[in-house]
N, C-alpha and C positions, 0 to 999 in steps of 0.2 A: 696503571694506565693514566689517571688523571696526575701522577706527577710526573708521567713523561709528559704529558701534553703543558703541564706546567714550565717544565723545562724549555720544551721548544718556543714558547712564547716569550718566555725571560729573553731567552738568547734574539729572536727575531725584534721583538724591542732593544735593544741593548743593540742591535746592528743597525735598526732605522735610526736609534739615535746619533749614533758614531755618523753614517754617510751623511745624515743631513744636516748636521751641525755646518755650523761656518766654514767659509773656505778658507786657509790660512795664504791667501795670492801673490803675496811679495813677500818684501823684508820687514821685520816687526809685524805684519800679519795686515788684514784688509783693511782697517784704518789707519795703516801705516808710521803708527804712533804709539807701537806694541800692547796694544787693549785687545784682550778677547773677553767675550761674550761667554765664554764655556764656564760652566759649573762643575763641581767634583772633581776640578784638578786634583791629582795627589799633592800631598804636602810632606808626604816621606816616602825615601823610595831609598834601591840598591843594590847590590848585584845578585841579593837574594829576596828583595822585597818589592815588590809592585813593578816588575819585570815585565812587560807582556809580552817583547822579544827585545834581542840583539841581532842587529845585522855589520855583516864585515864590510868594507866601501873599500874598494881597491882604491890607491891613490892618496894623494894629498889634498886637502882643500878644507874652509874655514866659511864657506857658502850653508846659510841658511837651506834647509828644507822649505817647499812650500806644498800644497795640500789642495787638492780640488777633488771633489766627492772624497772616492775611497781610495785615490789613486797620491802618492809622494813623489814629490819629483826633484832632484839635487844635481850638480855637476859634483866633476871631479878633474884634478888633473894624476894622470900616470906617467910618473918617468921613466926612462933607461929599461934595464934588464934585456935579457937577451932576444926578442921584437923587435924593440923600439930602438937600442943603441941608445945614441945622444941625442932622440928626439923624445918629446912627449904627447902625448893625449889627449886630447883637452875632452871631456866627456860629458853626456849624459844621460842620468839615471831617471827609471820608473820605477818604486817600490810597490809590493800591495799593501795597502793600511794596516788590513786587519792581520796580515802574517808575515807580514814585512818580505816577503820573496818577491826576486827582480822581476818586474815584467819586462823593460828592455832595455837595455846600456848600447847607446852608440857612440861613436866618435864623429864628431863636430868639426876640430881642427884637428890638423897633427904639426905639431911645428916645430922647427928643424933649428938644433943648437945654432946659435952664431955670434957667439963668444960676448955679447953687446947685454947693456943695463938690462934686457927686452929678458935675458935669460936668468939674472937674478931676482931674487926676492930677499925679504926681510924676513930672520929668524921665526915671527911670530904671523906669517903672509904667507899665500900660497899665490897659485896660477889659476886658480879657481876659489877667488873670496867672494868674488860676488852674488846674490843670491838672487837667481830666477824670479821671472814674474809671468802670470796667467793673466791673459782677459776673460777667461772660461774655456775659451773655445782653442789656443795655440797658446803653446809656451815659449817665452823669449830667455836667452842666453848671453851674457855679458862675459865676454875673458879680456878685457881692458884691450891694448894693442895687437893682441894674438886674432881677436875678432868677435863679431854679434853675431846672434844669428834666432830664425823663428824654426821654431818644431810644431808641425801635427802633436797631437797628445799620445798618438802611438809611435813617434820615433821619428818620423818623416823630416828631412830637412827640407822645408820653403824655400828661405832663402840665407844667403851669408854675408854681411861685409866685412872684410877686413880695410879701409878706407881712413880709420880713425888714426893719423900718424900723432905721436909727439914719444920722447924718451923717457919712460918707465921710470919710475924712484923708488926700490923695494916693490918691484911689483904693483900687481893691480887691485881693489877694491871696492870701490863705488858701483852700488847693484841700481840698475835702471829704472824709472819710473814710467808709466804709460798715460797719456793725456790726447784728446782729438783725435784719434788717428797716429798720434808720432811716440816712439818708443826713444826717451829721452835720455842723455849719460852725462857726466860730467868725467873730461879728460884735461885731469892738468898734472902735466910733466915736467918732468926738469930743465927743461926747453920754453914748451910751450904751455897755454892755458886757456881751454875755451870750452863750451858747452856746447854739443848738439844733438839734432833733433833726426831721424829716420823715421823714413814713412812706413809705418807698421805692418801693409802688404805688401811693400814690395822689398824694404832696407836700402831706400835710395837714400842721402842725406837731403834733407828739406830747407836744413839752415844751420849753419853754426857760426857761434856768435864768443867772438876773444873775450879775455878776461882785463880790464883795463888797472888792475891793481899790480902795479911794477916796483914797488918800493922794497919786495925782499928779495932778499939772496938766494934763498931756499923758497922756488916756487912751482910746489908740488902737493898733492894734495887726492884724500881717496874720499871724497865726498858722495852720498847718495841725495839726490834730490827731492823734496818734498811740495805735493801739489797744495796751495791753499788756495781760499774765498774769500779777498778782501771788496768788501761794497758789490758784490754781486758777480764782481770776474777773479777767472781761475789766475794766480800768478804759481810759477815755478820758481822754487827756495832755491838757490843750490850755492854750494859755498865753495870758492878755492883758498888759495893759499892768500892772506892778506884781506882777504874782504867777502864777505857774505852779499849774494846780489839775488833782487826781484825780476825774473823774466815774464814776458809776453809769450804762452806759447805760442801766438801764431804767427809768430816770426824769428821770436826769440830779444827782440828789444828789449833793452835793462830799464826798469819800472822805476829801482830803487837799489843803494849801494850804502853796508856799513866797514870802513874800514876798522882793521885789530890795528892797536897798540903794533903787535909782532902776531906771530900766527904761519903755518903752513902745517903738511902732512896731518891735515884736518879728516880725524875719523867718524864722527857722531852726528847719524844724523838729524836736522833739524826738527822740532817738533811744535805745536802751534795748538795753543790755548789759549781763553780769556783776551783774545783778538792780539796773542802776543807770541811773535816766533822768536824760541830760545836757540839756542846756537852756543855751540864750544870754538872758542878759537883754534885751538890745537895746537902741536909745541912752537917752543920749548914750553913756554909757563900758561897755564892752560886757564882761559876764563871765559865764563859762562855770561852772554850776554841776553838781556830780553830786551825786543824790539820789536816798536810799534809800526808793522810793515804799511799804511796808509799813507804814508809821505812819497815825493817823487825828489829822483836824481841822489845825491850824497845827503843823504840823510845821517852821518855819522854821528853828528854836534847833535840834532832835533828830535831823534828817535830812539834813543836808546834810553827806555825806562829804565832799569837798574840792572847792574852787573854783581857777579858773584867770584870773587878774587881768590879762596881759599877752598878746595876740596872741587873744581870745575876736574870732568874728565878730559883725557887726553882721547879713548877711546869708545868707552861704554856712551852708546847716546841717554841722554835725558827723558824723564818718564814722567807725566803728570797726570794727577788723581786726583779729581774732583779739586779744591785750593788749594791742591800740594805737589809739588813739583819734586822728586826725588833723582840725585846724582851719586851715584857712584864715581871716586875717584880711580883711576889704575893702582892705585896702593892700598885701596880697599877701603877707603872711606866714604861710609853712606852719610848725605847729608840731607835733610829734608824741610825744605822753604816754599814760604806762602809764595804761590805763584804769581801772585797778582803786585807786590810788594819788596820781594826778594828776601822777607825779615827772615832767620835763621830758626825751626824749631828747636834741631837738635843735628847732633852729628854724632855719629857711632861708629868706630873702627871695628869692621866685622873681619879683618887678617885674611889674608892672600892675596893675590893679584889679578885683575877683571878688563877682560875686554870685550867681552857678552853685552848686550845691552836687554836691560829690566824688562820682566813682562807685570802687567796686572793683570788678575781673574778674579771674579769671585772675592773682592775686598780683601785680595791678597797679595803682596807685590813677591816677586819669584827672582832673583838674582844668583850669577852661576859664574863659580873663579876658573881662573886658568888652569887650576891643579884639579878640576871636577868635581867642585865643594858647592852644591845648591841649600840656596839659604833663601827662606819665606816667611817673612815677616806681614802683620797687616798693618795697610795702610791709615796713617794716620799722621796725628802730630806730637805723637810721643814711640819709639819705639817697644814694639810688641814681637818675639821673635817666635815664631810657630814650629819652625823646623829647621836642620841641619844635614844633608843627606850627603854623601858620599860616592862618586863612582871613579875606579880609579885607573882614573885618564886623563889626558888634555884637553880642556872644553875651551874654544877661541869663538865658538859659532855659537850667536842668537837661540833663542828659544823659538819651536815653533810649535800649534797647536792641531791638533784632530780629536777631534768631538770633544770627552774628558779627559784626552791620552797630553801628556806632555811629549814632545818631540827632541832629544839631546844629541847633537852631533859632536862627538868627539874626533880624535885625531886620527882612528884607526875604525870607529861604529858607527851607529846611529842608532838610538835605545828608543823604545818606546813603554812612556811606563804612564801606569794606569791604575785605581786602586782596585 
């Protein structure tokens, strides 16, 4: 009897822990800078080891999970098959944590073939990359030009815009941010480029603001937005194609502008340490700039601390750990530099190809290839490699966290593994 009751106890802690650990509420998790707070991440796992389920995700999509209590929540999109025909899906999902079964899959949009850029994507891009965000209390949904929209946390739809026009480039990407009241995107198209702002109860638009960098060709870009604190007020990071720019949310007025060299189809997004927001240019030649956001107007020439020319992502956003800033290149080169200085520690070709962007835990940095090769090394300023782990699938999606459980969205799953 005392080791049943022993047991029930393990397991009833072991569950208080799990739900009240952190909520994992956006993209890169609630500091939006891929840090979590959780201990006892696994550091090996695999289709036979530290499993604690597999779930199937009908559909295509490359959308981060996000995590509030015990509840998971994901889009997706569904094509074709004999339903749907030449329309698709656009979806989304409630899992339960602890046994990963759906609590409820609705449909959002459905939207109807029409031959136009709006219907293609890019090989490695779905109709659903962008990843969900929670205030606590309503979950918000980004499908780029297909449409926004806010959900009850049991499924309910609020409200919807479809309002956001400009022409598609390989699809959509850029996951939303929330700030004041207004559920924030960045939409810049082959066409057009401009950022804006929707009023979070009702999805009216409150202000949207052009993007004034006209010098390229290619002006397109899947940028997610990052809120900082400079001198005591919130500015909104967001990058298009050509130029990184400082927003006002409460209007959307540009604070501060740095132009690239070259730059567009900008994926990584921005992160902000040591009063210094780093930023990827994105293609073709990809370079990593740090900039001191306190300046006003074209700050290009006055603010850009140091740049990093050789191993900048095209994809994976940038990670930084306590003076160290760690880049994954898409060809798999980890590079890791004093954040405050850009000097170089070291650089490590760790083999395959990465679109994932870096999580920290637990003094451990966690990195995950296209081919579903997770590799944990800790941080520092020499590399130390901890682990190698294997699951064999396509991983395009972010890491995300519930309590000690790693979260792995692959192409076809969604794995939750745990030691």
């Amino acid at each position: 009897m005392r080791f049943l009751i022993s047991l029930a106890t393990i397991f009833a802690v072991v569950s208080t822990v799990e739900s009240s650990a952190e909520d994992w509420t956006e993209f890169r998790g609630p500091s939006a800078d891929g840090h979590s707070s959780a201990t006892g991440l696994p550091t090996t796992w695999g289709a036979d080891q530290n499993l604690v389920w597999k779930r199937a995700i009908e559909g295509l999509a490359w959308s981060s999970p996000v995590v509030l209590g015990d509840r998971i929540y994901l889009t997706t999109s569904v094509a074709g098959g004999e339903e749907l025909g030449p329309e698709q899906s656009l979806r989304t999902l409630c899992l339960d944590a602890e046994s990963g079964a759906v609590q409820w899959d609705v449909e959002v949009f459905r939207q109807k073939a029409t031959g136009t850029r709006a219907d293609k994507v890019h090989g490695k891009n779905s109709h659903a990359s962008a990843t969900p965000i929670t205030d606590g209390k309503h979950l918000f949904v980004h499908f780029g030009v297909h449409g926004t929209a806010c959900l009850t946390l049991d499924g309910k739809i609020i409200w919807q815009n479809q309002e956001l026009k400009y022409i598609p480039v390989h699809g959509n990407g850029g996951s939303p941010v929330l700030v004041d009241g207004l559920l924030v995107v960045s939409c810049d198209g082959g066409d057009v480029e401009f950022i804006a702002a929707m009023d979070q109860t009702t999805g009216k638009i409150r202000w949207n603001t052009d993007r004034t960098a006209k010098h390229l060709k290619k002006t397109f870009a899947f940028g997610t937005p990052l809120l900082i604190s400079v001198d005591g007020k919130t500015q909104i990071v967001s990058q298009g194609a050509g130029a990184v720019y400082g927003y006002d949310p409460k209007d959307g007025s540009v604070i501060w502008k740095v132009d690239y060299v070259d730059g567009y189809s900008v994926v990584p997004r921005p992160v902000f340490a040591h009063g210094l927001v780093y930023v990827s240019s994105g293609f073709d030649k990809a370079r990593l700039l740090a900039i001191d956001p306190t300046g006003k107007g074209d700050i290009t020439k006055t603010h850009v601390r140091w740049t990093l020319e050789k191993g900048a992502p095209h994809t994976p956003s940038p990670l930084v750990v306590g003076d160290e800033l760690y880049v994954v290149s898409d060809g798999g080169v980890l590079s890791c530099l004093n954040a405050k200085t850009g000097e170089l520690h070291y650089q490590e070709r760790l083999g395959g190809k990465y679109s994932a962007s870096p999580l920290s835990a637990d003094g451990n940095v966690y990195v995950q290839s296209e081919e579903g090769e997770g590799i944990v090394f800790r941080a520092g300023t020499t590399f130390n490699e901890v682990g190698r782990n294997q699951l064999e699938a396509r991983t395009f999606a972010s890491y995300s966290v519930f309590g000690s459980s790693l979260l792995i969205r692959s192409e076809k799953h969604l794995y939750r593994i745990a030691n």
